[in-house]
C-alpha positions in Angstrom: -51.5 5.4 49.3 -54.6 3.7 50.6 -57.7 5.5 49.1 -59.0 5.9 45.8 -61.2 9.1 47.0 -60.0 12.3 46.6 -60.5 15.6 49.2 -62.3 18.3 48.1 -60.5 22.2 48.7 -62.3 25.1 47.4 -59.1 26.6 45.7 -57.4 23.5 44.3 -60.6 22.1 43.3 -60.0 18.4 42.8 -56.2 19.2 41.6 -54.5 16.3 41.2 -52.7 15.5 45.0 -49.5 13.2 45.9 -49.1 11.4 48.9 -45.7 11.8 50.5 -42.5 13.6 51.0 -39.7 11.2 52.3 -36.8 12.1 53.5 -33.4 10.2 55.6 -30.7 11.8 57.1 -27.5 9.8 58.0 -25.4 12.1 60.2 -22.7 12.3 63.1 -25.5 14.1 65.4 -28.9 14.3 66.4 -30.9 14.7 63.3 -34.4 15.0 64.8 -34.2 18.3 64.2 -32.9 18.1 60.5 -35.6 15.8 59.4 -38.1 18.1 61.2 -36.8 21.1 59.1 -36.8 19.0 56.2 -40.5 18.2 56.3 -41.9 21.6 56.8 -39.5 22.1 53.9 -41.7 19.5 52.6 -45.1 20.4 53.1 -46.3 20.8 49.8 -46.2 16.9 49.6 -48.4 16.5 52.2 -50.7 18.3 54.9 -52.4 15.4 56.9 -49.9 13.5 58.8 -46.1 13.0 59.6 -43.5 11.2 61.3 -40.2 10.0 62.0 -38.3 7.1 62.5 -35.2 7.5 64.5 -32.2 4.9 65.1 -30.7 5.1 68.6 -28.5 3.1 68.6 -30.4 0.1 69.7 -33.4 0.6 68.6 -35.7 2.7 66.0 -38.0 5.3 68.1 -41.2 6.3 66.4 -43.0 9.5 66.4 -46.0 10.5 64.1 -48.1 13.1 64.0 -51.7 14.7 63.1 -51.3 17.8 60.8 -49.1 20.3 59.6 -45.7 19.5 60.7 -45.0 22.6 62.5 -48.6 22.1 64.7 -47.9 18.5 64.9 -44.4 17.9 66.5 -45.0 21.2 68.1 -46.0 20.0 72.0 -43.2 16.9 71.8 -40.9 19.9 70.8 -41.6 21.8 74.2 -41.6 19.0 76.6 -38.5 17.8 74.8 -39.7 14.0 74.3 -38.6 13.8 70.5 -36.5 10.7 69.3 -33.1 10.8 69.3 -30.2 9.4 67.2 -27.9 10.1 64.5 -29.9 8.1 61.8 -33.5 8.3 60.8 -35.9 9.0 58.2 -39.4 11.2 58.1 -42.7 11.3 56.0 -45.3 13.6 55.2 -48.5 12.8 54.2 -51.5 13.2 52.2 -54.3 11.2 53.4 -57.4 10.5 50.8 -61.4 10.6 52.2 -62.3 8.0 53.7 -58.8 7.2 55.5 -57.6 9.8 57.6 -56.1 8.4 61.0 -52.3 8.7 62.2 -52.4 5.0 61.9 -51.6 5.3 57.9 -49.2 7.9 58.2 -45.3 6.8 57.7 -42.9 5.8 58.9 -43.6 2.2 58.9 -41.4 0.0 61.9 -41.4 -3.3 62.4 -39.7 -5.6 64.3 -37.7 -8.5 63.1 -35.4 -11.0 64.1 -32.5 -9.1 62.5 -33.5 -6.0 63.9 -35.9 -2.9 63.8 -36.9 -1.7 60.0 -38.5 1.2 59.3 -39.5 2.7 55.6 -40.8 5.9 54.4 -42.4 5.4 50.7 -43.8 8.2 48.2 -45.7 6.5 45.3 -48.3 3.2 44.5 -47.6 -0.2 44.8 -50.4 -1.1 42.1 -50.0 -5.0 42.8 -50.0 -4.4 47.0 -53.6 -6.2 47.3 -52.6 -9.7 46.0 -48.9 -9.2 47.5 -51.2 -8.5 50.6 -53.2 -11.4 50.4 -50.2 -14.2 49.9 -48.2 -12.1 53.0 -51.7 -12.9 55.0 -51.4 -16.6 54.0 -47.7 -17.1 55.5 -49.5 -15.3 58.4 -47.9 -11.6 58.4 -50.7 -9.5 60.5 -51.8 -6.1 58.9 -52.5 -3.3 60.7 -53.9 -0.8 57.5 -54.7 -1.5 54.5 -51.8 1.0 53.2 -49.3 -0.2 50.6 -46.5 0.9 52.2 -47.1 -1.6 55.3 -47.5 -4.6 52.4 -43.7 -3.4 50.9 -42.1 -3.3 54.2 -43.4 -6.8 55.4 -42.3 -8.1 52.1 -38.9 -6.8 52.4 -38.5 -7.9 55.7 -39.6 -11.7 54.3 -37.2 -11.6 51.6 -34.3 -9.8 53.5 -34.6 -12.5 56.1 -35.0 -15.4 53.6 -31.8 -14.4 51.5 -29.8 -11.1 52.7 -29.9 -7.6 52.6 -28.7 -7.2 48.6 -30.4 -10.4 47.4 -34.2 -9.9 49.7 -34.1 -6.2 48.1 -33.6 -7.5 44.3 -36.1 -10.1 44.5 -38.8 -7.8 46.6 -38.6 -5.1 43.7 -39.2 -8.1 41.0 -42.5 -8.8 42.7 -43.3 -5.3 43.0 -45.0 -3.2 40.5 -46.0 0.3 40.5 -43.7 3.5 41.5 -42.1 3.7 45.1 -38.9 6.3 45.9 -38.2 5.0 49.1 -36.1 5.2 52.3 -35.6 1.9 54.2 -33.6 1.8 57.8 -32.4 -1.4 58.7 -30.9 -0.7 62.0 -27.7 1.6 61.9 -27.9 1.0 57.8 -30.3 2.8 55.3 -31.3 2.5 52.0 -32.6 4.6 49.2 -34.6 2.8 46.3 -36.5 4.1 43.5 -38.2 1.9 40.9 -36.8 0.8 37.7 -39.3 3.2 36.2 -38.2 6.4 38.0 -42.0 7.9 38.4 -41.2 9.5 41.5 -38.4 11.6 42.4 -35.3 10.5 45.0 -32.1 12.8 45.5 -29.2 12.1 47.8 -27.5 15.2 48.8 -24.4 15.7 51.7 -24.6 18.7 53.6 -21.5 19.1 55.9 -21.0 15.3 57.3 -25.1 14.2 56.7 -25.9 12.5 53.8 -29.1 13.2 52.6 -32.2 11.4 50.8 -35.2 13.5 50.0 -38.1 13.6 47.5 -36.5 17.2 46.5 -33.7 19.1 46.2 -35.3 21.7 47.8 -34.8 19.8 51.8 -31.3 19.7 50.8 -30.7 23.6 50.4 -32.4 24.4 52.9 -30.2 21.9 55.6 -27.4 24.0 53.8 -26.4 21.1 51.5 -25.8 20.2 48.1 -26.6 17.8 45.5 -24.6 15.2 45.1 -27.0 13.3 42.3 -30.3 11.2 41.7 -31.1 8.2 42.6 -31.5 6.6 39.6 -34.3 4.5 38.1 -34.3 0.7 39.6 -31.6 1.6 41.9 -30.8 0.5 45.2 -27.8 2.7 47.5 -26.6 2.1 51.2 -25.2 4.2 53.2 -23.1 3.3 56.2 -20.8 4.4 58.1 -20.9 7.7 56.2 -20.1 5.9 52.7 -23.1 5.8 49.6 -22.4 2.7 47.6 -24.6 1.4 45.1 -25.9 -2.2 45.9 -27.0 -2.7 42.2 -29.1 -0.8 39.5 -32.7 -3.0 38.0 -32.9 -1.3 34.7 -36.3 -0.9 32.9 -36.7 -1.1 29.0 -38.2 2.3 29.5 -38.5 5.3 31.9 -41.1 7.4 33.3 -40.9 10.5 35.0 -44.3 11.7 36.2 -44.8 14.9 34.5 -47.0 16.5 36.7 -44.1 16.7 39.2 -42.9 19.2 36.7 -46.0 20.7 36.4 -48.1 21.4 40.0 -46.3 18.9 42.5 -42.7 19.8 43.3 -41.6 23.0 44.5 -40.3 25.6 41.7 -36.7 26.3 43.2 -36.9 21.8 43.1 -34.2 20.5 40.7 -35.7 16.6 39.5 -33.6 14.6 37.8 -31.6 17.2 36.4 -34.3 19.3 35.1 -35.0 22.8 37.8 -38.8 23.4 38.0 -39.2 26.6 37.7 -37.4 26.7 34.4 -40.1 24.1 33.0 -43.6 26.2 34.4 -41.7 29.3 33.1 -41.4 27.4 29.8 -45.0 25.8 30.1 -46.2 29.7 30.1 -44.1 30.5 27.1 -45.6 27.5 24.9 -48.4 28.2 25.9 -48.6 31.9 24.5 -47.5 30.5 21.3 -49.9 28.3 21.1 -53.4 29.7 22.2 -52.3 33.6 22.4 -55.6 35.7 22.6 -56.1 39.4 22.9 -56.6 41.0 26.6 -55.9 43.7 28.5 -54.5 41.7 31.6 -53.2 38.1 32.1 -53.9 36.9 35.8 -53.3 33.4 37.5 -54.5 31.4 39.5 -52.8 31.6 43.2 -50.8 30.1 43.3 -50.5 27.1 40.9 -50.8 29.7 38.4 -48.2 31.9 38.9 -45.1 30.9 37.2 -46.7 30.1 34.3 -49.2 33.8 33.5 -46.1 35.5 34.4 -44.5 33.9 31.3 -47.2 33.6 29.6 -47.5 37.6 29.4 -44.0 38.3 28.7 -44.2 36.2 25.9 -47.2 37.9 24.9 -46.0 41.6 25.9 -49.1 41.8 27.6 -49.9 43.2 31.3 -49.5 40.8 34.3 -51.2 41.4 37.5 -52.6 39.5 40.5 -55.6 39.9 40.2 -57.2 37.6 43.3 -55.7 37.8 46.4 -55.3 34.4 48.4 -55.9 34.8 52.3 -53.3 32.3 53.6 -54.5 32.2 56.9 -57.8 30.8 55.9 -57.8 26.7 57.4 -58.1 24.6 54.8 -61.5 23.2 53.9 -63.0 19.4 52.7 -66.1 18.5 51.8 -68.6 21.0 52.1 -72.5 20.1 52.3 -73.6 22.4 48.9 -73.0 24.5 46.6 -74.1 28.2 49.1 -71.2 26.6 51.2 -68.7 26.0 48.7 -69.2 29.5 47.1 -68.3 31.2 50.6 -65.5 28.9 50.7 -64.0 30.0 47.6 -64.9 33.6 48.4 -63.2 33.5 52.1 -60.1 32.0 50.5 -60.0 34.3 47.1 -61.0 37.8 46.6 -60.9 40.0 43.6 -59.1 43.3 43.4 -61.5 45.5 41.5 -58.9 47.7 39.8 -57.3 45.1 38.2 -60.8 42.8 37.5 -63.2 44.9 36.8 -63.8 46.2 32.7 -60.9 44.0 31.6 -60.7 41.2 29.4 -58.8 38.7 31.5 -56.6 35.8 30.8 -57.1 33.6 33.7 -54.1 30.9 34.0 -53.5 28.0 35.7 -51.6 25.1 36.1 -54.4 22.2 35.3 -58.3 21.2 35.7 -59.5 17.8 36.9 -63.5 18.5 37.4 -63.5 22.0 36.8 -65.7 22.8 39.7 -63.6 25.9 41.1 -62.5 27.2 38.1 -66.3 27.3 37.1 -66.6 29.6 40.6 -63.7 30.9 40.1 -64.9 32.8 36.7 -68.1 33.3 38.0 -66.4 34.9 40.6 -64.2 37.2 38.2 -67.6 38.6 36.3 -69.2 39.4 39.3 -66.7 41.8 40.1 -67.0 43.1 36.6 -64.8 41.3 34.3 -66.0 42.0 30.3 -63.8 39.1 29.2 -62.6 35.8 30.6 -60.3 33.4 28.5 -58.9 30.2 30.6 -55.9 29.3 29.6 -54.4 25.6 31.0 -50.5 25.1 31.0 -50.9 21.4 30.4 -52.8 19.5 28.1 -56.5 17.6 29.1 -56.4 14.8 31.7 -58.5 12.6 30.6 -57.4 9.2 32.4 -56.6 7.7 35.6 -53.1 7.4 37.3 -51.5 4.7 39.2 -48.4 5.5 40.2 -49.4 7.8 43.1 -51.3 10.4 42.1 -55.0 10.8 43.5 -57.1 10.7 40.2 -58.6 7.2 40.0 -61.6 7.9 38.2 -62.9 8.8 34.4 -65.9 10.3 35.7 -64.0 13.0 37.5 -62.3 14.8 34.8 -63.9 17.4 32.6 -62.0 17.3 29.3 -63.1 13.7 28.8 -64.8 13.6 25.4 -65.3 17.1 25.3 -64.1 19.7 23.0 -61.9 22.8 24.6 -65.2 24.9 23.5 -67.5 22.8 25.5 -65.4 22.7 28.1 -65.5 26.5 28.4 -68.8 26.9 28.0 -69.4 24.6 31.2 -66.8 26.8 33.6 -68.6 29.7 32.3 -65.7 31.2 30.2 -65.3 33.7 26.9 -62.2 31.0 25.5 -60.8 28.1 27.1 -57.1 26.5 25.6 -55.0 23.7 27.2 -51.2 23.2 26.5 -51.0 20.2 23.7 -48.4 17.2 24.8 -46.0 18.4 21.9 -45.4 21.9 24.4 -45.3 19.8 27.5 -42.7 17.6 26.4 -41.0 20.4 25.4 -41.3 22.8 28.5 -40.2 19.9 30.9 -37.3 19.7 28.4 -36.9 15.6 28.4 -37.8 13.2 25.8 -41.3 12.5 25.6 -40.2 8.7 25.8 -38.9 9.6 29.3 -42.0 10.6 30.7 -45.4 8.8 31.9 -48.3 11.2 30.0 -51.1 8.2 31.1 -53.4 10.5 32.4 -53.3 12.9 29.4 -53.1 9.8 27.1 -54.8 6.7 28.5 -51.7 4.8 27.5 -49.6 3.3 30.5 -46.1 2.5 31.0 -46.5 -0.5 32.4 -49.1 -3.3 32.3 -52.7 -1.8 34.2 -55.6 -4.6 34.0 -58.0 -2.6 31.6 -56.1 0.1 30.5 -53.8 0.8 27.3 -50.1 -0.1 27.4 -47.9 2.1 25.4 -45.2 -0.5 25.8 -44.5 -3.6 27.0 -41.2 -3.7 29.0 -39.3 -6.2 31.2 -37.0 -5.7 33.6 -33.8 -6.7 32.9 -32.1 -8.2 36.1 
């Protein structure tokens, strides 16, 4: 991550973004083309940038790219210049305003004097400015100000300075924050997630390839299966078609994002044991028990949405319909000048279907609101094609804090619910009713223990130590 600005998209609003996919493939053959399908498989993770990082057997070959993945890698493709080997690693991702070059994209290679390194990471490194700043003092050059480029220089200090098993330990002491990531030390690589577990890491084995992706999802779609998680703090090599665990940093406490569960991953995703889809269907269902109002229709939001009205009506015996059709081929669109130019935007991307719209009282669901800008249009939207009633209803509860572990929402000022009652809040987007999820049906949806999982942003209590913020509680790591 290396911006604290967030893009603006006149569907998603200001939803609450990620920045990466990672994924490394170990396998007998060329796996350009496996980590290429993997990262469209990807996509969701990230839309601004990708790469790869391919072993050759002397040397690891980097290739990144602007854009989707598919547009990206697309003219390397026909003129056949791709990387090739039979070990490598890929990244996808999502670049913040302010920052959006192919210099910051992953993978990140280095040389060294044992050897090329190269390392894809999904997540925040929340202490990478001072770990920065002392690498700059023993003279390491930077080329970005991305985190990612401070955690690979650091590993390659420590790796040097004491060994492979030893530099990796005492490189996750120093670093705080949440990383899943995949490290390629020449014809070795290594998955490692942080003793905290915010972000997701799977290692699957399809035929002879082992497999380390940021969803389960790559791994079905390569034809494979999962073998497990990476678990929390852990650190695995694979070599020579073998997956040992180095060792295992264990945390007092863990902390599973939620909002992977909620908007990031893929539905058909299985994260740490728990499948997706189940949890949004669930979301939906608590939801309808909890704030249940009487409609003639329940519609969602494409396509966060979905999962969750369809349930939400079931439980509720009421009608489901879409009721705004998404064109898909519309480009994606940033920052736009005002608020004429916004409206089109939403308009050219969503359009009501009049039978289903116009007379009804509507239940309007969706996944989340951070600002509350395009659900405001998005209503207004609705009545101009002749809704009577419109009653939001939010499968998760308010966001009301910052996160920093990897999630794009960095400041108060940006989030609606803050200090606000649900009736204000639906008042501002323009709305008959609006009703969020509470943290009690959360917990319950994702189906974990609430102690598993970092609720910061719904909370304002942290995990782990943020200068400023609440701590929920204080935990060491225990070596």
């Amino acid at each position: 991550m290396d911006s604290q600005l967030q893009d603006y998209d006149p569907i998603n609003g200001l939803k609450p973004s990620e920045n990466c996919a990672v994924i490394g493939i170990y396998g007998n053959d060329t796996v350009f083309f496996k980590i290429y399908t993997s990262l469209r498989t990807l996509q969701h993770r990230g839309q601004e940038a990708s790469g790869v990082a391919i072993f050759d057997g002397e040397k690891i070959n980097a290739l990144k790219v602007d854009g989707l993945v598919y547009e990206g890698f697309r003219p390397y493709i026909e003129k056949e210049i791709v990387p090739k080997g039979n070990i490598g690693i890929g990244h996808n991702r999502y670049s913040t305003a302010g920052i959006k070059n192919i210099t910051g994209a992953g993978p990140f290679l280095i040389s060294t004097a044992m050897g090329d390194m190269a390392i894809s990471h999904n997540g925040e490194i929340t202490n990478y400015q001072s770990l920065r700043d002392e690498l700059k003092e023993q003279g390491v050059p930077f080329v970005t100000t991305n985190d990612t480029e401070v955690m690979l220089n650091l590993l390659a200090r420590t790796i040097r300075q004491k060994g492979i098993k030893n530099g990796i330990r005492s490189s996750m002491e120093m670093l705080q924050g949440s990383y899943s990531a995949v490290l390629m030390i020449g014809e070795k690589m290594y998955a490692m997630r942080d003793p905290k577990g915010f972000r997701p890491l799977i290692l699957g084995k399809a035929g002879n390839d082992i497999i380390i992706s940021s969803e389960s999802a790559a791994i079905d779609v390569l034809g494979g299966t999962i073998v497990r998680d990476v678990q929390p703090g852990e650190v695995v090599e694979i070599y020579n078609g073998d997956i040992n665990t180095l060792f295992i940093m264990r945390s007092q406490r863990i902390s599973h994002c939620m909002f992977e569960y909620v908007y990031f991953a893929r539905p058909d995703s299985i994260i740490d044991g728990v499948e997706v889809y189940n949890s949004r269907y669930r979301l939906g269902v608590n939801l309808a028990k909890e704030a249940p109002v009487e409609a003639d229709v329940v519609i969602p939001v494409p396509d966060s949405g979905r999962t969750q009205a369809l349930s939400y009506a079931a439980e509720l015996k009421m009608e489901y319909s879409e009721g705004l059709f998404k064109n898909r081929y519309s480009e994606r669109t940033f920052i736009m000048p005002g608020n004429k130019e916004r409206d089109s935007a939403v308009k050219l991307k969503l359009n009501p279907i009049k039978s289903v719209v116009q007379g009804k009282r509507i239940v309007l669901v969706d996944d989340s609101i951070v600002r509350g800008t395009t659900m405001k249009r998005i209503v207004a939207l609705l009545r101009s094609f002749g809704a009577k009633e419109i009653h939001v209803r939010i499968a998760s509860p308010k966001i009301v804090a910052p996160c920093y572990f990897g999630v794009d929402m960095k400041t108060r000022d940006q989030f609606i619910a803050l200090n606000k009652s649900d009736d204000q809040i639906s008042k501002e987007v323009g709305a008959d009713s609006l009703a969020y999820l509470s943290i009690e049906g959360l917990v319950n949806s994702i189906g974990m223990p609430k102690k598993s999982l970092c609720l910061g942003c719904l909370t304002g209590e942290y995990p782990v130590k943020i200068a400023g913020e609440k701590e929920d509680i204080q935990t060491t790591l225990e070596l």
